[in-house]
C-alpha positions as CSV (number, residue, x, y, z in Angstrom):
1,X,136.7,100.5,91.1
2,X,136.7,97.9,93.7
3,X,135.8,97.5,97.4
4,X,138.7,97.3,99.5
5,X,138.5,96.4,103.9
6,X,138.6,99.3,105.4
7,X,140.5,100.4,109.2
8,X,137.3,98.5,110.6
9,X,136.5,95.9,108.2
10,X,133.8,98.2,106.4
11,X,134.4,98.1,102.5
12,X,136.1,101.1,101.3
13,X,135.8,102.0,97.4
14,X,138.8,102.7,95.8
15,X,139.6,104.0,92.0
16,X,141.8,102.5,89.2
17,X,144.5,104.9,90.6
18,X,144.6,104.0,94.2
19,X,142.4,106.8,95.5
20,X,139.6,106.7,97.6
21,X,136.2,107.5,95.7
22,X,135.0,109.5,99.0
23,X,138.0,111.6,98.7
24,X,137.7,112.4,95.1
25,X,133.6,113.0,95.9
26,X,134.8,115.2,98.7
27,X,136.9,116.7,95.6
28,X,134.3,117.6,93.9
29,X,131.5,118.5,96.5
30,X,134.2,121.4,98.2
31,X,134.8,122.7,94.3
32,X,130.5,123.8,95.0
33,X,129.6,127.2,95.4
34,X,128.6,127.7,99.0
35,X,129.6,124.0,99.9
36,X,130.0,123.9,103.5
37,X,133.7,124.0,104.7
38,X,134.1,125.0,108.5
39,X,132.4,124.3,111.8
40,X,134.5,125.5,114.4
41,X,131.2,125.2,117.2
42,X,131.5,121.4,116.4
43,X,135.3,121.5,117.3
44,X,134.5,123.1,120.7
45,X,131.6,120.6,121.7
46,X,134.3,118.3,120.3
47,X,136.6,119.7,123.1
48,X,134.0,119.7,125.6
49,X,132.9,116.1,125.4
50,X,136.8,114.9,125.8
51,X,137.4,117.5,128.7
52,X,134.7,115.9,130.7
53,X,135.9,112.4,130.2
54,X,139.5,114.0,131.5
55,X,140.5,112.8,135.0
56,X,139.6,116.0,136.4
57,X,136.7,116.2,134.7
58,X,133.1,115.1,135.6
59,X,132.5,112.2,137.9
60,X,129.6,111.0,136.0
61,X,131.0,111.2,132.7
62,X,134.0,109.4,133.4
63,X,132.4,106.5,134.6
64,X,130.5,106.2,131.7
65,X,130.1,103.0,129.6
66,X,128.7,102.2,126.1
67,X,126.3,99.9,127.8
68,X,125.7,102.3,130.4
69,X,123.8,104.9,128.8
70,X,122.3,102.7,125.8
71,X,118.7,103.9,126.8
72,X,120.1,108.0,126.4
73,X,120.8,107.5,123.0
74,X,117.2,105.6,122.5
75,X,115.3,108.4,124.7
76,X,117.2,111.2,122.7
77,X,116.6,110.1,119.1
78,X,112.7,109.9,120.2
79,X,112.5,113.3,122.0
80,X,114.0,114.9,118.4
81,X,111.2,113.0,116.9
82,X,108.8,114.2,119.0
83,X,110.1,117.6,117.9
84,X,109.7,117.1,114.6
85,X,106.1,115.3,114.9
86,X,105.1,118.7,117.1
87,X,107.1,121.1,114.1
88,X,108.7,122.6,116.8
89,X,112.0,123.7,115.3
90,X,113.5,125.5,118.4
91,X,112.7,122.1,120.3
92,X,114.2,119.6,117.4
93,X,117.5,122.1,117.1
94,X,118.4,121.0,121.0
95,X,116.9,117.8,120.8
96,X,119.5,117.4,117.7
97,X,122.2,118.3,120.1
98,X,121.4,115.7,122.5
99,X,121.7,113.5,120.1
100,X,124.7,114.6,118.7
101,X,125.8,114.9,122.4
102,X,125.3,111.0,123.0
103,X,127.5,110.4,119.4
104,X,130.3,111.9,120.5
105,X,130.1,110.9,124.3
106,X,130.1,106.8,122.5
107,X,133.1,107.8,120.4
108,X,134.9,109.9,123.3
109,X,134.8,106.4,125.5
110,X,135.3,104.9,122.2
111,X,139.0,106.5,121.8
112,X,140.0,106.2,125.4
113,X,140.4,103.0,124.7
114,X,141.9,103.4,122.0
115,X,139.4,101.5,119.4
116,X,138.2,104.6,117.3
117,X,137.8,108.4,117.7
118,X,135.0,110.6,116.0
119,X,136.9,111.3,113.2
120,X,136.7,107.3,112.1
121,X,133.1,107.5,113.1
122,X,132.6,110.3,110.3
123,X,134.9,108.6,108.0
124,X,133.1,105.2,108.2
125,X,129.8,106.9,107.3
126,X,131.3,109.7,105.0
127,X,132.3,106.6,102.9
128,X,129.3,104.7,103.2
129,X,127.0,107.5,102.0
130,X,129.3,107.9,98.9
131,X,129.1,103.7,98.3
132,X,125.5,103.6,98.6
133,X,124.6,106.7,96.5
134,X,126.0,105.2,93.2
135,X,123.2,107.3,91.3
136,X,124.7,110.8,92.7
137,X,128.4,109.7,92.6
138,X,128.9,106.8,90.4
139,X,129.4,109.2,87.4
140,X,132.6,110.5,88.7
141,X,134.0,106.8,90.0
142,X,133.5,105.5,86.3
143,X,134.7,109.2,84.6
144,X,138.3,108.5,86.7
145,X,138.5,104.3,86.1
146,X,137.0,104.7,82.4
147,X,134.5,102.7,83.0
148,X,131.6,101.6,84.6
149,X,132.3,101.4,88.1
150,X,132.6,97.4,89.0
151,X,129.5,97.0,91.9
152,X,127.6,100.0,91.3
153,X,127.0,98.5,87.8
154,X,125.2,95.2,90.0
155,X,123.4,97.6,92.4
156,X,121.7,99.3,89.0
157,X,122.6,98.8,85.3
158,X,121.5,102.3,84.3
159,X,122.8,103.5,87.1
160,X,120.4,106.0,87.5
161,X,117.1,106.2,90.7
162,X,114.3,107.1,88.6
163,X,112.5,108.1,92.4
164,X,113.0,107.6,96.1
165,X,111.9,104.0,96.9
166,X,114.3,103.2,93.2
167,X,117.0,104.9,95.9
168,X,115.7,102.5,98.7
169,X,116.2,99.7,96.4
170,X,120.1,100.3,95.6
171,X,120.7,101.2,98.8
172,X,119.7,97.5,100.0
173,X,121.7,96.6,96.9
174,X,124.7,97.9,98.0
175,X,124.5,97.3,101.5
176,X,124.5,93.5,100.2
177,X,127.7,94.3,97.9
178,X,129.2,95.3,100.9
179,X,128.4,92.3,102.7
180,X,130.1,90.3,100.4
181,X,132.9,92.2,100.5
182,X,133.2,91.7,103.7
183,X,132.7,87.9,103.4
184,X,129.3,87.8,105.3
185,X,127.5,85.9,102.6
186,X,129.5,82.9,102.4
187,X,127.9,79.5,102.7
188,X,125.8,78.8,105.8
189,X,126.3,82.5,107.1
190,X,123.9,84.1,104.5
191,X,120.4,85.0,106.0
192,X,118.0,87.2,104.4
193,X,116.9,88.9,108.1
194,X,120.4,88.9,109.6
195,X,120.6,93.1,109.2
196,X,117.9,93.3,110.7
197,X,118.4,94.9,114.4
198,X,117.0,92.5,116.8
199,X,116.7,95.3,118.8
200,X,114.7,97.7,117.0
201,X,111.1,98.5,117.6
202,X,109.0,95.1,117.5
203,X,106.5,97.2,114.8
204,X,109.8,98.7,112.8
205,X,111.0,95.6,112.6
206,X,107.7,93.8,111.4
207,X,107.8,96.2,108.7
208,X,111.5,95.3,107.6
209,X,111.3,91.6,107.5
210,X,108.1,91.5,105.8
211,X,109.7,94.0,103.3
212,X,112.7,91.7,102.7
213,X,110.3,88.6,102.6
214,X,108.4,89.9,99.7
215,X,111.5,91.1,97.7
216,X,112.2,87.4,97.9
217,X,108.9,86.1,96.8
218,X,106.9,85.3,99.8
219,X,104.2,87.6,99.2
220,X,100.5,87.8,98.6
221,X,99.2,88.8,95.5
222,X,96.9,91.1,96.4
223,X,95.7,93.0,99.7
224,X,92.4,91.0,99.4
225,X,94.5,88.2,100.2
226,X,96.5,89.6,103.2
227,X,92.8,90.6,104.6
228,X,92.1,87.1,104.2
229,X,95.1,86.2,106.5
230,X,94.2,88.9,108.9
231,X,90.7,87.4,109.5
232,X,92.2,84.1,109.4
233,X,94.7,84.8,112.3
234,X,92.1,86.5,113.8
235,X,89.9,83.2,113.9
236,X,93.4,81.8,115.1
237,X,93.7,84.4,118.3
238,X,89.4,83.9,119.2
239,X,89.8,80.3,119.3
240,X,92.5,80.5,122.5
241,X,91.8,80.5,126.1
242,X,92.0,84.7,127.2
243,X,95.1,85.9,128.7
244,X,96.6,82.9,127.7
245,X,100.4,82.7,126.2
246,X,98.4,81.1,123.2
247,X,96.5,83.7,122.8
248,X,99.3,86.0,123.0
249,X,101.4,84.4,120.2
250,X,98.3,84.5,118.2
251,X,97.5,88.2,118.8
252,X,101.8,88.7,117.9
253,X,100.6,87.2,114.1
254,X,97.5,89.4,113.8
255,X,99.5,92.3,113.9
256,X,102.3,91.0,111.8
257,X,99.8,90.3,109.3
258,X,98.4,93.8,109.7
259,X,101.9,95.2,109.1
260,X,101.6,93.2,106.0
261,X,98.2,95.5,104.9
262,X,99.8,98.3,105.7
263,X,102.9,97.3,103.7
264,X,100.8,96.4,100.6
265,X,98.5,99.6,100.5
266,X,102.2,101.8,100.5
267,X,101.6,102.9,104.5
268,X,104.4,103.0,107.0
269,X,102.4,101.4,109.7
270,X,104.7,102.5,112.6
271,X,104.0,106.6,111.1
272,X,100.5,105.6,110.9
273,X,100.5,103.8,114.6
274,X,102.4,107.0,116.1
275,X,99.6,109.4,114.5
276,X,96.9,107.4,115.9
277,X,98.6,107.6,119.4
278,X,98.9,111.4,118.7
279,X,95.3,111.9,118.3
280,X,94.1,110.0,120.9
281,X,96.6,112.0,123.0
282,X,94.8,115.2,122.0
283,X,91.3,114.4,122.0
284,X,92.3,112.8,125.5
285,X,93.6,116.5,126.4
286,X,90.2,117.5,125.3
287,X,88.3,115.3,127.6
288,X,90.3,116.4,130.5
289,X,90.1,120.1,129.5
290,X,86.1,119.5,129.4
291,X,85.7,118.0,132.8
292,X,88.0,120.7,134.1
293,X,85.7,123.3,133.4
294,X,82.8,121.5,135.0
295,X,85.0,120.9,138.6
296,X,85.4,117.0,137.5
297,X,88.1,114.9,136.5
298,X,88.1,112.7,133.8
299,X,88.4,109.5,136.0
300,X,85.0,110.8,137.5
301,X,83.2,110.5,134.3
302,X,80.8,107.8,133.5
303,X,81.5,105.7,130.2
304,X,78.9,107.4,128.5
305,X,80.3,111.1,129.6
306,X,83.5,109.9,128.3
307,X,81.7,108.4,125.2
308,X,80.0,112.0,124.7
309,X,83.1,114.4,125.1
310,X,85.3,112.0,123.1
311,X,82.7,112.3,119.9
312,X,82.6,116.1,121.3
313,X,86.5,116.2,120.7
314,X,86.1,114.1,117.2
315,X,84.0,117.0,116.1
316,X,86.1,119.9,116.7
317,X,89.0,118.2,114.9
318,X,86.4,118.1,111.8
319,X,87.5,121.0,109.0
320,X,84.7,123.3,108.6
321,X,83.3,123.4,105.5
């Protein structure tokens, strides 16, 4: 097996006979009992989005732009998260659809033009699931070639994810394959951090480079020793003028090494940040809810009101025992 380009310069595995391995996974995933094989409300939606970027469709639509409505696809894929933090599942199933709705609007606009159309959108990543899953599917691309498949072999010899963050691991193995493939690691073009989306969250992307540091050997040996940089940058931000931009670069490294605990003791710090924010939110509502029933607002609180509610609200969340 070997990767191929693909319509968009994506690596696309193909077999000793020609075939594509997705196609021969697809194959094999249809032959399942109760394997999914229709979704004709997806079609309609399908027909919906494309009707409203018609001429005599909707005004706003039309004039739509990838760039355009960047932050929708940012506020949706929060608000389904927030649905899932709150285990609302009426909530997340229409927050889905948003999401799904700004998908398909990008690749409506997207075949307009004329570039691509949803179908090469669910190609692309049909295909790249089936690459980077070696330990699920890589059994049938070496049953058909007779061998072990060429690539997979590199991502993991035994071919086999003894657990999830195992998975994690061939998947950035594979995703590195496919770089090559696609002649992004040649000479002065290879960068450790390149994949990394500038523009994601400054905290998600803490997490990710410090991640891909370590794999590489620039790590700490211990978390005693990360706690040592943490005080150490911490020195680092006291010893700048307040408010300064000095300061503020310094505060930027505190955190990073923070991320770097977090990283260390097995935490996702951005899951542990968001629950943090979640709490205070509540106890918050509690405060608010308190002054309420005396005829006060929580701005009209002294400190030490405040200070008393807020350990009143710390208390209630308590399990009894």
């Amino acid at each position: 097996m070997e990767f191929v380009p693909g319509k968009f310069n994506q690596p696309e595995c193909r077999v000793a006979d020609g075939r594509a391995l997705s196609d021969l996974v697809d194959e094999q995933n249809a032959s399942r009992a109760d394997a999914p094989t229709a979704h004709p409300q997806l079609d309609r939606l399908i027909r919906t989005i494309w009707r409203l970027r018609q001429p005599d469709g909707c005004p706003w639509d039309r004039e739509q732009t990838h760039a355009s409505i960047t932050v929708n696809m940012v506020e949706e894929a929060y608000e389904a998260v927030d649905a899932i933090d709150e285990h609302d599942t009426a909530h997340l199933c229409e927050e889905l659809g948003d999401v799904l709705e700004q998908v398909l609007l990008h690749a409506q606009m997207a075949a307009d033009a004329g570039e691509f159309d949803i179908d090469d959108v669910a190609r692309g990543l049909n295909e790249k699931l089936v690459r980077r899953h070696p330990h699920v599917f890589g059994d049938l691309a070496a049953a058909v070639d007779g061998a072990a498949p060429t690539g997979y072999d590199e991502a993991r010899p035994d071919g086999v994810a003894a657990d999830a963050p195992a998975v994690l691991d061939i998947w950035d193995d594979v995703k590195r394959l496919e770089r090559e493939a696609r002649g992004e690691l040649s000479g002065a073009e290879a960068g450790l951090l390149d994949s990394v989306p500038a523009s994601l969250p400054a905290l998600m992307q803490a997490q990710k480079i410090s991640k891909r540091a370590a794999k590489a050997g620039f790590e700490w040996e211990t978390t005693a020793d990360v706690w040592d940089k943490v005080a150490e940058e911490r020195t680092e931000f006291e010893a700048e003028e307040p408010g300064s931009d000095a300061a503020a670069a310094e505060f930027g490294d505190l955190l990073f090494a923070l991320v770097n605990v977090a990283r260390k003791e097995g935490i996702d710090a951005e899951e542990a940040l968001a629950a943090s924010n979640r709490k205070f939110r509540r106890r918050w509502a509690r405060i608010e809810e308190a002054a309420r029933a005396e005829g006060r607002a929580a701005d009209d609180l002294s400190t030490a009101e405040l200070n008393e509610l807020w350990e009143r609200a710390k208390a209630e969340e308590k399990p009894a025992r």
